[in-house]
N, C-alpha and C positions, 0 to 999 in steps of 0.2 A: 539358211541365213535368217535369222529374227529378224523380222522389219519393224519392229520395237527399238532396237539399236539405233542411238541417235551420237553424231560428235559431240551434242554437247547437253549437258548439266540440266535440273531444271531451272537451276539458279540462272545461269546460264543465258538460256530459252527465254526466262521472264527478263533478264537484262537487256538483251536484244529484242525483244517486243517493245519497252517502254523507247528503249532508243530510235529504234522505226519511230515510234506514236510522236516522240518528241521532234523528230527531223519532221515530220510531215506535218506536225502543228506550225513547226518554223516557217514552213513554205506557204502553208493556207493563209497564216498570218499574213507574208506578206503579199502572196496573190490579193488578198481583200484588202490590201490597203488601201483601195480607191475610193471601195464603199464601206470602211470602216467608222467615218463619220456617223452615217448611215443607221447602219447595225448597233451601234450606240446608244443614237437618237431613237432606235425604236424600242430598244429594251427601258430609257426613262419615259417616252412615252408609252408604253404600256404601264408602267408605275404608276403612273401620275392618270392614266385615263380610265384603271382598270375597275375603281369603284363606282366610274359613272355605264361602264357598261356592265357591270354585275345590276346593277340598277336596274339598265333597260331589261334585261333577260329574265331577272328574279320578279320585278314588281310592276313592270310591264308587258313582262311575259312575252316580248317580242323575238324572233329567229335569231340565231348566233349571226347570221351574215350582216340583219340589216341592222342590228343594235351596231355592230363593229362596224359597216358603212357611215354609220350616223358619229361613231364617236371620231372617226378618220377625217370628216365635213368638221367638225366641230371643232378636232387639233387644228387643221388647217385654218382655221380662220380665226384661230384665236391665238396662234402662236405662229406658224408658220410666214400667216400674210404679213402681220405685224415689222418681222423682221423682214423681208425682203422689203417693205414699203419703207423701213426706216434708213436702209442701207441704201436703197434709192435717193430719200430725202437729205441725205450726209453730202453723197457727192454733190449733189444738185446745188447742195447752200456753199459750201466751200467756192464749185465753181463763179456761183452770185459772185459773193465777195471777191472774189478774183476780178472780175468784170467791170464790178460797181466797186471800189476799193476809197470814194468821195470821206464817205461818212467815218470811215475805221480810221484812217488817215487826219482828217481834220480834229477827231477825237484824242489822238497819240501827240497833236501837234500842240491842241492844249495843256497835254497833260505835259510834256515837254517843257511849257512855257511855266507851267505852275513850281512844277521841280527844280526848275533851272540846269535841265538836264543839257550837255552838251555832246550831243551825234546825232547826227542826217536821220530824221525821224521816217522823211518820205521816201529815202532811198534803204533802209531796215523796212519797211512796210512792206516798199515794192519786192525786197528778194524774199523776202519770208513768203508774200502771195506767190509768187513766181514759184518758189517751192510746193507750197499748199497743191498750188493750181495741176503742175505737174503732176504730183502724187493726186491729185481727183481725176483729171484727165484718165492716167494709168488704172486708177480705180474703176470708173467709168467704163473704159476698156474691155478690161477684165470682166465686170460684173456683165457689160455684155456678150463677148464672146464665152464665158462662162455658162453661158445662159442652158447649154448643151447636158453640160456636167452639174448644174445646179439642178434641171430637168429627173437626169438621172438616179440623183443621189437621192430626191422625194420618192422617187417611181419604188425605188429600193426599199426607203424606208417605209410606206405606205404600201407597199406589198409585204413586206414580212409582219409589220405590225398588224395587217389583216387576219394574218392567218394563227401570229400570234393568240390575239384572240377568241379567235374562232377555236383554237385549241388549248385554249387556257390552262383546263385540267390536267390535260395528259402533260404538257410541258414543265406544271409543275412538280408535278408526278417523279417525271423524268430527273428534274435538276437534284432533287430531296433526294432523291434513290444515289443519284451518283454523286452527292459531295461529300468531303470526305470526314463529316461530323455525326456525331448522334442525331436521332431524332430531334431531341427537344434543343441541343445545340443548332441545327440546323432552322429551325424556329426561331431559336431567339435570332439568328445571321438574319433570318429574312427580314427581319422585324427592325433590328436595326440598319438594313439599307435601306429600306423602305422610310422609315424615321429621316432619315440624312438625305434621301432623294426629295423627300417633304421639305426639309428644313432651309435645303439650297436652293429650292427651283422655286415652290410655293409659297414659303416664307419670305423670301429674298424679293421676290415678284409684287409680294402682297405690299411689302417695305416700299420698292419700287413706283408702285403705281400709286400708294401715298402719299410718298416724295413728291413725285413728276406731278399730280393733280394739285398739290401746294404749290408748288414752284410755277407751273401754268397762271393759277390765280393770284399768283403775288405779283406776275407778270404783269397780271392784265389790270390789278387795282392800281399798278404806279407807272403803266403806260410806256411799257417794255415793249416795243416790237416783236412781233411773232410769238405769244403766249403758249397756242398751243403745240407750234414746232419744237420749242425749249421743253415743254413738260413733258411731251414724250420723250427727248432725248435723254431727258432729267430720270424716266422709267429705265433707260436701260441703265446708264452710265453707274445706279444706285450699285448693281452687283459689281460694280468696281471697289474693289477695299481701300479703304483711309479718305479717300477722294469724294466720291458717291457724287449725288449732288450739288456738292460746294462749286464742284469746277465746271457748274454751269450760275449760279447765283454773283459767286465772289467778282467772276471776273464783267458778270453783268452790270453790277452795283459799281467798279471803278469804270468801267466804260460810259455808265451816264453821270459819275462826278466829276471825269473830264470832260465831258460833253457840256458840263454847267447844271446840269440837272439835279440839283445836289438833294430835294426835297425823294426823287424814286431811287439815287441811287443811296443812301444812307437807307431807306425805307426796306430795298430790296435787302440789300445784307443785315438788318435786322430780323426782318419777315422768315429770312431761311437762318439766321444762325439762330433763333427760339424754335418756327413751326418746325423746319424740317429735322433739326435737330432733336427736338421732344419726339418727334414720329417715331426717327429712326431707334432712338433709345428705347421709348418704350416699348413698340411694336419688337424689336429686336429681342427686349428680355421674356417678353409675352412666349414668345416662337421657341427660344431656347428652353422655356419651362417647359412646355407642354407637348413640343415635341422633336427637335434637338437642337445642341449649342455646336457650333462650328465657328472653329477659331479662327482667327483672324488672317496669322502665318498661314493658315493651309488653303485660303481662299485667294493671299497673295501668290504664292507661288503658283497652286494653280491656276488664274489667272496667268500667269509669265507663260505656264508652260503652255497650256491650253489654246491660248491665239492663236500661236503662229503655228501650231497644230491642226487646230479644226475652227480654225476662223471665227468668224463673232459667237458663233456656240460653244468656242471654247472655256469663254466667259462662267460656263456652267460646267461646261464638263469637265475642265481639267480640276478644279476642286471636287468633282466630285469622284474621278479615279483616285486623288489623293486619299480622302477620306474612304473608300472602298477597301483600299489598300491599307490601309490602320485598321481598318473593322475586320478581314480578313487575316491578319498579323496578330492581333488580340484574340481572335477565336483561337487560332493555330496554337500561343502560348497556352490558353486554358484551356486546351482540348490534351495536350500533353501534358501541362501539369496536374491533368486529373488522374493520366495514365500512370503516371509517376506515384501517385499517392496509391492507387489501386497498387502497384506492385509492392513498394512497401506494405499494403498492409495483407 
């Protein structure tokens, strides 16, 4: 008997291979969905950190371990703590106002009187805080008992981005040998996610903490309580599309023209509809020239999708699958329209 002899094809054989590879992709996928966050988070941050440890390695000539220790100390505290400190400070002020609800209340009661508005000002206060409060309580909650799985989900990420770049080369080695473009095709793909991870995270950031430092000091020159709690807030809320910083100035500015304060709150909504507005424009077309433009649909939707997906990071990263997925889509077209032309000629 030939034990060459097989039931099936080679056709066959290769079909049934990729269908294995495919089931078992299906199942890794969802086995990792816990730490898929994660694994995300560490492929943008290797992006976004990998020229500051080429840095340490090439021109300060330091060990792959400790340049990648140093640059894991430096995400963390420049991105990580940030957010966990801010999502802290969210619950914590909602709860305030739940608590102390005097001033929010007495301000609606004027503005009430001004408009000639007719409905229970202080019982609309009280169930919307009563809401709020719930939803911060639950938040609260969460973010502590969370506390386990947020542990986690760093330990993960901060572990493979270790080793990430401790293995830089080989890895990218690996990805260029197995994607499924040419050389120089696969260059320009790298080139522009790289571009588009710049554009959303650093661009967007840069936008951000413009914003949020104007919007702080517009606070504090017209005697806005809590200056520099608002302009932080004002940093992240900016990667929010159409909205950005408005929906922290706008609704500041009618809070103290009902309040009587008519001289900060006219002042405030001037101050943010030129400074922050000039910022975001210009800075925005600055960023889109030099190094990419992302539209506006693909940052709202990503956004929608991205929340309730991967929580406040999703903020970033679900526009940034979207755009992934166009840049991928686009390669796939002119990788086969090239084929195409090749066969014709």
């Amino acid at each position: 008997m030939n034990p060459t002899n097989s039931l099936y094809s080679d056709k066959q054989r290769k079909n049934i291979n990729l269908g294995i590879i495919f089931l078992l992709g299906i199942f890794l996928l969802i086995a990792a969905k816990p730490i898929f966050t994660a694994l995300l988070a560490s492929v943008l941050f290797y992006t976004l950190f990998k020229p500051f440890f080429i840095y340490l390695t090439t021109k300060k000539h330091w060990g792959k371990s400790l340049s990648a220790t140093i640059v894991l100390a430096t995400s963390f505290l420049i991105v990580v703590l940030p957010l966990l400190g801010l999502s802290w400070l969210l619950i914590n002020k909602l709860l305030v106002f739940q608590t102390h609800p005097e001033a929010l209340t007495g301000a609606l009661t004027k503005l009430q009187e001004t408009l000639g508005a007719k409905f229970e000002i202080k019982d609309a206060v009280k169930n919307g805080l009563n809401d709020i409060s719930k939803w911060a309580i639950g938040a609260l909650s969460v973010f502590v008992s969370g506390a386990v799985h947020i542990f986690i989900t760093l330990l993960v990420l901060y572990f493979t981005l270790f080793f990430m770049f401790r293995s830089h080369e080989e890895l990218e080695k690996t990805l260029f040998k197995y994607l499924p473009f040419k050389h120089q095709q696969s260059l320009k793909l790298a080139k522009e996610l790289k571009n588009t991870t710049y554009s959303n995270i650093i661009g967007q950031g840069l936008i951000g903490v413009s914003q949020g430092f104007v919007v702080a000091v517009g606070f504090l020159i017209f005697g806005i309580p809590d200056p520099l709690f608002w302009g932080i807030v004002s940093v992240f809320v900016c990667f929010l599309p159409i909205v950005g910083a408005p929906i922290i100035f706008v609704p500041a500015g009618i809070y103290e023209l009902a309040s009587g304060n008519t001289v900060a709150g006219v002042g405030i909504l001037i101050w943010g509809a030129v400074l922050v507005t000039l910022i975001d424009n210009v800075l925005r077309q600055y960023i889109s020239r030099k190094i990419a433009n992302t539209h506006s649909l693909i940052t709202i939707i990503g956004v929608i999708i991205g929340v309730p997906m991967f929580g406040l990071i999703g903020i970033v990263i679900g526009p940034l699958l979207i755009s992934y997925f166009i840049i991928f889509v686009k390669m796939f077209v002119t990788s086969n329209s090239n084929v195409e032309e090749a066969a014709i000629r």
